[in-house]
C-alpha positions as CSV (number, residue, x, y, z in Angstrom):
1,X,20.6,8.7,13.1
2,X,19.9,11.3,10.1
3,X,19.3,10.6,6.5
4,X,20.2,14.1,4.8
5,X,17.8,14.1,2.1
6,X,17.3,15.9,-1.1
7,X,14.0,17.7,0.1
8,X,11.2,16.6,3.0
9,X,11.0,12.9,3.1
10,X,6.9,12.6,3.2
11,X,7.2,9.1,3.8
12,X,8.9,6.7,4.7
13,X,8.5,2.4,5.3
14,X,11.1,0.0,6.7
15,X,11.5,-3.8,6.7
16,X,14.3,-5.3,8.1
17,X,17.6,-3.5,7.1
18,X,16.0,-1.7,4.5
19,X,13.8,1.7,3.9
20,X,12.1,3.0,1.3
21,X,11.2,6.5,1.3
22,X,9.6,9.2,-1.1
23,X,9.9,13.0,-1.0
24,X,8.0,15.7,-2.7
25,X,9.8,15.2,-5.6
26,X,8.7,12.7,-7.4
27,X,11.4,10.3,-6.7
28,X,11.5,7.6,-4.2
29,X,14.9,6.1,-2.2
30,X,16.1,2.6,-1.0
31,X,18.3,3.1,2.2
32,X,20.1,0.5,3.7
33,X,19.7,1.3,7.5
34,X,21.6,-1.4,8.9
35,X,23.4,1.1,10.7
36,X,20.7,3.8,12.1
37,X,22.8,6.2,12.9
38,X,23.7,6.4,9.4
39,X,21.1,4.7,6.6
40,X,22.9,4.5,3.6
41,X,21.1,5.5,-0.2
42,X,21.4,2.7,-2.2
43,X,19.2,3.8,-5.3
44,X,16.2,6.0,-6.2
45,X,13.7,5.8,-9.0
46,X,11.2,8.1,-10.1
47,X,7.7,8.1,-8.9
48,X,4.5,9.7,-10.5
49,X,1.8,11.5,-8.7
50,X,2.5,12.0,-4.9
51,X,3.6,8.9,-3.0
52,X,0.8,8.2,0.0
53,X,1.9,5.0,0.6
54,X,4.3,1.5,0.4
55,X,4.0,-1.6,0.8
56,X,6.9,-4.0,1.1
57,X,6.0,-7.9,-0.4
58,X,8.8,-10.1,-1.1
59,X,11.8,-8.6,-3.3
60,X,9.1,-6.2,-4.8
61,X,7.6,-2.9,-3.0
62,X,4.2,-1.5,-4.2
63,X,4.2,2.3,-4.5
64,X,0.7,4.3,-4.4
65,X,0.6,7.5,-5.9
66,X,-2.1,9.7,-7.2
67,X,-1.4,8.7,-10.3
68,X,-0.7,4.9,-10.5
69,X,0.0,2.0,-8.8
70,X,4.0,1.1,-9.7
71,X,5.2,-2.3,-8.7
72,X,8.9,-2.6,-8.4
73,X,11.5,-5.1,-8.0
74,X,13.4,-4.4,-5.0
75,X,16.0,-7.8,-5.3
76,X,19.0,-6.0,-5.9
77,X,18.1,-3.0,-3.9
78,X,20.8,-0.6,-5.9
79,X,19.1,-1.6,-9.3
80,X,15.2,-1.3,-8.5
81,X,13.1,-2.1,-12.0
82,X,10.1,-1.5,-12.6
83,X,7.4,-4.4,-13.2
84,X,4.5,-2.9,-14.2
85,X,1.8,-0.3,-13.6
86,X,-1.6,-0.2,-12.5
87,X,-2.6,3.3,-14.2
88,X,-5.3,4.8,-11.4
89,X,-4.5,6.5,-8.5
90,X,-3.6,4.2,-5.5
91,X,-4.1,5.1,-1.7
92,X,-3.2,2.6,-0.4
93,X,-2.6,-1.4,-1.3
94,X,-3.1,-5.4,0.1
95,X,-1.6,-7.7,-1.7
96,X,-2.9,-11.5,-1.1
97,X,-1.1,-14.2,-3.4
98,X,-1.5,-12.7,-7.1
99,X,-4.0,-10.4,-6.3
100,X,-4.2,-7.3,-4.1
101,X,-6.9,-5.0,-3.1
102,X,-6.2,-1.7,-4.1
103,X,-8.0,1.6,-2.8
104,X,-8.5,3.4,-6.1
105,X,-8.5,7.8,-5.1
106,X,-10.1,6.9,-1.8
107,X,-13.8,6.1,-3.1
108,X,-13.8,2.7,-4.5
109,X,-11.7,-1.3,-3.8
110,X,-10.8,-2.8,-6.8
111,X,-9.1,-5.9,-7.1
112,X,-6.6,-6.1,-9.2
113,X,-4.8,-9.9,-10.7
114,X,-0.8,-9.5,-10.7
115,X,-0.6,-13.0,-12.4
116,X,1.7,-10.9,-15.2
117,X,2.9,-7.9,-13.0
118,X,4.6,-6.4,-16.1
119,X,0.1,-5.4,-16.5
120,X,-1.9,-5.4,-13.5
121,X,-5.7,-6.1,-14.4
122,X,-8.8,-5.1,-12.6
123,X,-11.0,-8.1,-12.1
124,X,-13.7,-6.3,-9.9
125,X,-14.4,-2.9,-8.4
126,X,-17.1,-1.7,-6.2
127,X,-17.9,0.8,-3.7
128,X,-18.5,0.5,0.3
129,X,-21.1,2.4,1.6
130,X,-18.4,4.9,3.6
131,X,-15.0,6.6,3.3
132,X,-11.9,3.9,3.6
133,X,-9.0,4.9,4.8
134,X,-7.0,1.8,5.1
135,X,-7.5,-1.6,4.1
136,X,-5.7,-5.2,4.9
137,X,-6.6,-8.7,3.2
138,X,-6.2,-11.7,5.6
139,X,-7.5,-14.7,4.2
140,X,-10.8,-14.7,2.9
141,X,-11.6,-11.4,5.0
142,X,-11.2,-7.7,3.6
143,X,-10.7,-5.0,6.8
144,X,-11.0,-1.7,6.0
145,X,-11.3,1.2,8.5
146,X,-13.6,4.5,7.8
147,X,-13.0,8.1,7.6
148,X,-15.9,8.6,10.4
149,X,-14.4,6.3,11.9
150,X,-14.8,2.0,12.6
151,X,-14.0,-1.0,10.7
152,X,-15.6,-3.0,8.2
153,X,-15.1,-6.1,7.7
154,X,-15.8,-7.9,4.0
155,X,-15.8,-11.5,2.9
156,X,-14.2,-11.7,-0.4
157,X,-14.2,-15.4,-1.1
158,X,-16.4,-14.7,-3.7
159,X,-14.5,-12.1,-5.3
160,X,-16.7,-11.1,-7.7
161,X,-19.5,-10.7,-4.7
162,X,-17.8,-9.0,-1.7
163,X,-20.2,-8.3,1.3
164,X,-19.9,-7.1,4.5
165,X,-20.2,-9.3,7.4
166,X,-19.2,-7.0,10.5
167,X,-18.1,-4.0,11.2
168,X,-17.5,-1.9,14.9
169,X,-18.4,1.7,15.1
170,X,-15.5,4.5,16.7
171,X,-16.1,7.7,18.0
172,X,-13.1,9.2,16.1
173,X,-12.1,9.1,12.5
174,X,-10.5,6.1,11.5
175,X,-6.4,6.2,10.0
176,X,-4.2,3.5,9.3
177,X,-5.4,-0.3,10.2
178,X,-3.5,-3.5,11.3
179,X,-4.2,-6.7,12.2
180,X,-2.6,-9.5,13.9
181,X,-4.8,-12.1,13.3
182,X,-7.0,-12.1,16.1
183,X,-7.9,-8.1,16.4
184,X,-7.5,-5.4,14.6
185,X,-6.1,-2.3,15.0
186,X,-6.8,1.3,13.9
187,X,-5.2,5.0,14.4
């Protein structure tokens, strides 16, 4: 299929029948891609900062930019709204319940309470010893993976006391991480 876009899609995340994608622009698309060979644009709404990543929870999709963390309501996918706004710089986001782990400019986790999305708060924030690349909350357990490459793993069931209680060294540099509930996975 092709989805002729207004300039280079950078990104792009599906679940299901529908996409969400964000070019250079500063404006990100819902596509309805029921039928691959031709995804259909159902909206777009503006983004700010360079998307680097989304992350699809619900009937809301969490978009990381350089500039903020925007949460927006996807449940009528031609009318997106936005909630609210965490106003830092995002890489990338876990969201858990109504809190998420967010990985503020690539140097610090900060947990952030989305009990009133229309104003995310920070809670706690601190700094792991190395570079994260990715992260993914499962349970009481924080993964992240590490620029030099690895994975660290962090209890946070004392959220305002994280610690790490494993971690695996890689020979490579570590990218995007997954997990499945009984192993993780890492680019």
């Amino acid at each position: 299929g092709l989805y002729d876009a207004p300039a280079s899609v950078r990104l792009m995340v599906v679940r299901d029948n529908l996409a969400v994608s964000a070019s250079g622009l500063g404006t990100a698309a819902l596509l309805d891609v029921t039928d691959v060979l031709s995804p259909v644009v159902l909206s777009t709404f503006a983004t700010r900062g360079s998307v680097w990543s989304f992350q699809f929870v619900g009937e809301r999709v969490f978009v990381c930019t350089a500039e903020e963390l925007q949460i927006v309501d996807i449940s009528d996918p031609e009318q997106p709204v936005e909630l609210g706004v965490f106003p830092e710089g995002v890489r990338q986001v876990s969201v858990h319940g109504a809190q998420a782990y967010a990985l503020v400019n690539g140097f610090s986790l900060a947990l952030i309470d989305l009990a009133d999305e229309s104003n995310p708060t920070e809670m706690n924030r601190w700094r792991p010893p190395d570079y994260v690349t990715d992260l993914e909350w499962i349970g009481d357990f924080l993964y992240t993976s590490r620029s030099e490459g690895g994975i660290d793993i962090y209890d946070v069931s004392v959220w305002w006391n994280p610690r790490r209680v494993g971690s695996l060294d890689s020979e490579r540099s570590g990218g995007e991480l997954r997990t499945d509930g009984q192993s993780a996975y890492v680019l």
